[in-house]
C-alpha positions in Angstrom: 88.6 132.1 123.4 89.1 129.4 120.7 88.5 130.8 117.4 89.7 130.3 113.9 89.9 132.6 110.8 89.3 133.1 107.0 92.9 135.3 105.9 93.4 137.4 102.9 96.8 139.5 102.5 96.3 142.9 101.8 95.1 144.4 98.3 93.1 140.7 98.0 89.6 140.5 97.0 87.6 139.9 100.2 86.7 136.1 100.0 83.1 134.4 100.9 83.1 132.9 104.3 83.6 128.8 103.9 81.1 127.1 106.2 82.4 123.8 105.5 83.7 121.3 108.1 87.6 121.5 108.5 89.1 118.6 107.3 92.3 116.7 108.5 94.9 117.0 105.8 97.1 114.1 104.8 100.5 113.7 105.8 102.6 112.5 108.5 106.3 113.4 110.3 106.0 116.8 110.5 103.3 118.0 108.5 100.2 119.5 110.2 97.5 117.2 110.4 94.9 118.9 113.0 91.9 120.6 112.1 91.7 124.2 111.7 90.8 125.5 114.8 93.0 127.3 118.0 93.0 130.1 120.4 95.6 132.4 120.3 98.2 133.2 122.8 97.9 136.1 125.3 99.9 139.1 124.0 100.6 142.2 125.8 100.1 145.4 125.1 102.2 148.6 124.1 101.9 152.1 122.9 103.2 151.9 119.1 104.9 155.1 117.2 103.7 155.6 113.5 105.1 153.7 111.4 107.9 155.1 108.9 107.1 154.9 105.1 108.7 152.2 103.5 111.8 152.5 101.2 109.9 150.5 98.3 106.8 149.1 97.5 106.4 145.4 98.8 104.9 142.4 97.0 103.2 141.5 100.4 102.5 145.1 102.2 104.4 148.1 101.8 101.9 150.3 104.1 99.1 150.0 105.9 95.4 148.7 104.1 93.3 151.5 103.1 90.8 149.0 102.8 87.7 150.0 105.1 87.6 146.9 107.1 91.4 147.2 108.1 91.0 150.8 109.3 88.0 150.3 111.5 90.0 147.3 113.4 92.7 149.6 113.1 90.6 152.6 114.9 88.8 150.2 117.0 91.1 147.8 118.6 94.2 148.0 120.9 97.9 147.0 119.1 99.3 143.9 121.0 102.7 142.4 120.6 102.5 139.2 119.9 106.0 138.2 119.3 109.5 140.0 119.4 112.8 138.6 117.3 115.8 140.5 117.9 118.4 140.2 114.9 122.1 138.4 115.9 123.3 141.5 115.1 121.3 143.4 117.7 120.2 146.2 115.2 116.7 145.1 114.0 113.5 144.2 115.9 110.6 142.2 114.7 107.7 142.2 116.4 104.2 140.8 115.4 101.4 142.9 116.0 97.8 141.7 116.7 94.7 143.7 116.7 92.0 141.5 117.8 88.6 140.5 116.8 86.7 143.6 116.1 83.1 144.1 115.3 82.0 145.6 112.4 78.8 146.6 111.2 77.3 144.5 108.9 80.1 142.5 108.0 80.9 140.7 111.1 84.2 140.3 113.6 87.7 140.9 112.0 91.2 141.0 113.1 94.7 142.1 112.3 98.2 140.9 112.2 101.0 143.2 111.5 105.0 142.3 111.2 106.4 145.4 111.8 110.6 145.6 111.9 112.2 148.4 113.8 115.8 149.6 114.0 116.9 149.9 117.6 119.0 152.4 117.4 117.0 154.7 115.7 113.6 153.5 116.4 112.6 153.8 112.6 109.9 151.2 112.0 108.5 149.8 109.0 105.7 147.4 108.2 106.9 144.1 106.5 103.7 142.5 106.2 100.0 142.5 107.2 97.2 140.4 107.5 93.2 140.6 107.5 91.1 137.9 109.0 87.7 136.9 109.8 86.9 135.8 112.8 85.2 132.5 112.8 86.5 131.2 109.0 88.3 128.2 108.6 91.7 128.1 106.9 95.9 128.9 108.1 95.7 132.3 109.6 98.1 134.1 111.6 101.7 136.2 111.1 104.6 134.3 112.8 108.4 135.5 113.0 110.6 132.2 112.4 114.1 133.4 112.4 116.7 136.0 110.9 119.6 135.0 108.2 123.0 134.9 109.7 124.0 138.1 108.4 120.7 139.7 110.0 119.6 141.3 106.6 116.4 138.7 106.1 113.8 137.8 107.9 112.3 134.6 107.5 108.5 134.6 108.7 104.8 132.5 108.2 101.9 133.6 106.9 100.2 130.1 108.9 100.9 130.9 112.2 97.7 128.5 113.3 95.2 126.3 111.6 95.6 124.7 108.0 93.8 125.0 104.7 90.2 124.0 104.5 89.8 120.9 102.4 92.3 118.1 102.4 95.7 117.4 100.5 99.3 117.2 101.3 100.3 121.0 102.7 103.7 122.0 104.0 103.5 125.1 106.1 104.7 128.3 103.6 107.9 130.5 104.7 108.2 134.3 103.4 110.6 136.9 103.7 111.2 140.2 104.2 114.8 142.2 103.1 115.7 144.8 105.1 117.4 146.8 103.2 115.4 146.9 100.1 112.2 146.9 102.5 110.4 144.2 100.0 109.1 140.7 101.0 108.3 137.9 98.7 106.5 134.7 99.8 108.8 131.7 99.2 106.2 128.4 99.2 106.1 125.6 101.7 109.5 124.1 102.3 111.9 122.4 105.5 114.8 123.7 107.1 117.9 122.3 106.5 119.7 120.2 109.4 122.0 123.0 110.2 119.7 125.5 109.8 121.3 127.6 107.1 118.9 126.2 103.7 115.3 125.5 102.8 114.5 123.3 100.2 111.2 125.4 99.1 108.3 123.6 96.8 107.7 126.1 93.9 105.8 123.8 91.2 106.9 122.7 89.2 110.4 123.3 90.6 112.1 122.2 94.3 113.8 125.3 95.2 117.0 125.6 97.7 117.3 128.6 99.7 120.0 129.5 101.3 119.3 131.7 104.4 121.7 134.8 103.6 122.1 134.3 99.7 118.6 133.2 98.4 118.1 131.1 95.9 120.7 128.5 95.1 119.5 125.5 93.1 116.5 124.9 91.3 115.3 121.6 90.0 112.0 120.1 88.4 110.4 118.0 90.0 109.9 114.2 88.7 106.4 113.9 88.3 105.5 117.2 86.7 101.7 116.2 86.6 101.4 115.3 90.2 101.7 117.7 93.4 104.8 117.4 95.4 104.4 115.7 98.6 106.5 115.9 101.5 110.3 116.8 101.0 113.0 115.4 104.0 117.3 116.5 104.3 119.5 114.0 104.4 121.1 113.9 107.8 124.7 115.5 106.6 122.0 118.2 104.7 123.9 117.1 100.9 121.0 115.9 99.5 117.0 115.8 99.6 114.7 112.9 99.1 111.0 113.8 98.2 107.7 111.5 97.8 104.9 112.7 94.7 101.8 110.6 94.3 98.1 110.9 92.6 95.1 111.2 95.3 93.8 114.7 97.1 92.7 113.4 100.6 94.5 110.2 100.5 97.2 109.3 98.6 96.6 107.5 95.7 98.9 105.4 92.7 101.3 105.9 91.6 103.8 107.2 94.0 107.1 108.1 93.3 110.1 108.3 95.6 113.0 111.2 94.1 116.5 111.8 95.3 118.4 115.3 94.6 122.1 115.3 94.9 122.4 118.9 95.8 126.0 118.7 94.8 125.6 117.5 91.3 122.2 119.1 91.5 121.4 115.7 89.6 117.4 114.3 90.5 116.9 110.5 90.1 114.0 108.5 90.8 114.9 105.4 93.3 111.6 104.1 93.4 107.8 104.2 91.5 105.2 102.3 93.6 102.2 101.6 93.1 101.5 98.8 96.0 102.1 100.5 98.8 101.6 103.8 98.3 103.8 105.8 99.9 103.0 109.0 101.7 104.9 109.8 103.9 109.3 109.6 104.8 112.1 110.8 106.9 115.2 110.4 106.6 117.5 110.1 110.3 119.8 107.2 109.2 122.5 108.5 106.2 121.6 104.6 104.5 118.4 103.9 105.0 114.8 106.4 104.1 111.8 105.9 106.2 108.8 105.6 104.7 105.0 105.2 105.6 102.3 104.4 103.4 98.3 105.1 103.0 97.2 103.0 106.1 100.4 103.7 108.3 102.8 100.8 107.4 106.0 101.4 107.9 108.6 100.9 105.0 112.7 101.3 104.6 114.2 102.1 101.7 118.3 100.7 101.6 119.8 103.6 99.8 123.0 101.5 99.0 120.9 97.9 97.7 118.2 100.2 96.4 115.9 98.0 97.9 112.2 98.7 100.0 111.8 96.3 102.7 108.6 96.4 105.0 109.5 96.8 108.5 106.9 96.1 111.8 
């Protein structure tokens, strides 16, 4: 059944339920555009163990909600695996956990998700992360396992499995992740993986954060425009450098817009380009010399890297 949820993490005051329309948000290559609404996948189910206590707290959830809500689901509906990630090394399993949409009196239907990361050997499990929903909100909803570092210590993982914010505005889809050896997680912001797959260039405003997969964090730099929201962020093809796009506007991008290059090298930031007619919003970046770029009513624009020059393309 199509259905789409209102989330909260765990420890969060429980939110009103928004009865507005969903509305597209803004952006394009990439970026999710599509209303908030989709029916999850069938998952299968399995008997589960109880869960070993974690090491340390975690900023995200370091053991299972006390929170009535959460236990009646809980008590109520069956575990299903949703997902399984085994690390490159071969030690650690993730799995995502779902307990569907549950009744409950007087407050309506609610589910569960659960990333839960268990060492093979042992069979020692732990819960990374959890997730309350309400059946039937609007909003991003939904645990999702992406991929481990290299070294197989972090796992990288979404709190937006399906859906987007209500409302409009630019919105890149949000990474965390969890460390398996300190047992803590920490939600990293919206970002893009790099062309190699080892880096994220992460928005944390007012800063562009770069990640790298196995070492953290790497580089911070402010962004341009510190009184506008960053928009959409694109690698360069040989991943040494970023180029980024800010500009005014909620639902549609409005002037001025601003087009930044980071030289992740120097770790220098420049601006190549402040535009007001068109307004870009929207870029990628596939030829080392030349930046696509779209503006507010689609048209498509390239900007020559080496003339520093924005021609209008067909």
């Amino acid at each position: 059944m199509s259905m789409s949820r209102t989330v909260w993490a765990a420890g969060a005051s429980l939110p009103l339920m928004r009865l507005r329309l969903p509305t597209l948000v803004m952006g394009l290559l990439g970026v999710m555009i599509t209303a908030c609404d989709g029916g999850p996948a069938s998952p299968t189910t399995t008997s589960l163990p109880t869960l070993a206590p974690p090491a340390t707290s975690t900023r995200i959830a370091a053991e299972p909600t006390g929170a009535p809500i959460a236990a009646i689901v809980r008590a109520q509906a069956s575990a299903q695996v949703r997902s399984v990630l085994v690390s490159p090394d071969g030690q650690l399993r993730a799995q995502v956990l779902t307990y569907g949409c549950t009744p409950v009196e007087g407050e309506g239907e609610y589910a569960l998700d659960e990333l839960v990361v268990e060492t093979i050997a042992s069979g020692e499990r732990w819960l990374a992360a959890e997730q309350l929903q309400a059946c039937g909100g609007l909003g991003a909803f939904g645990l999702e396992t992406l991929f481990w570092s290299p070294g197989s210590r972090l796992l990288y993982y979404s709190t937006a499995r399906e859906g987007v914010p209500d409302g409009c505005g630019f919105w890149l889809k949000p990474f965390s992740v969890a460390d398996t050896l300190s047992r803590q997680a920490e939600e990293l912001g919206g970002g893009v993986l790099s062309p190699d797959g080892r880096s994220l260039a992460l928005v944390q405003a007012p800063d562009l954060v770069v990640w790298q997969l196995d070492e953290g964090e790497t580089a911070r730099i402010p962004l341009a425009a510190l009184e506008l929201p960053p928009g959409p962020i694109v690698w360069a093809p040989d991943g040494a450098s970023l180029a980024y796009l800010q500009f005014g506007g909620n639902c549609q991008p409005e002037p001025p817009s601003y087009l930044v290059h980071v030289s992740l090298g120097s770790r220098e930031s420049r601006t190549l380009l402040t535009s007001s007619d068109p307004v870009l919003g929207g870029l990628e970046w596939k030829d080392a010399g030349i930046i696509t770029l779209w503006d507010e009513a689609g048209q498509r624009w390239e900007y020559d890297l080496a003339q520093s020059r924005l021609l209008q393309k067909p």
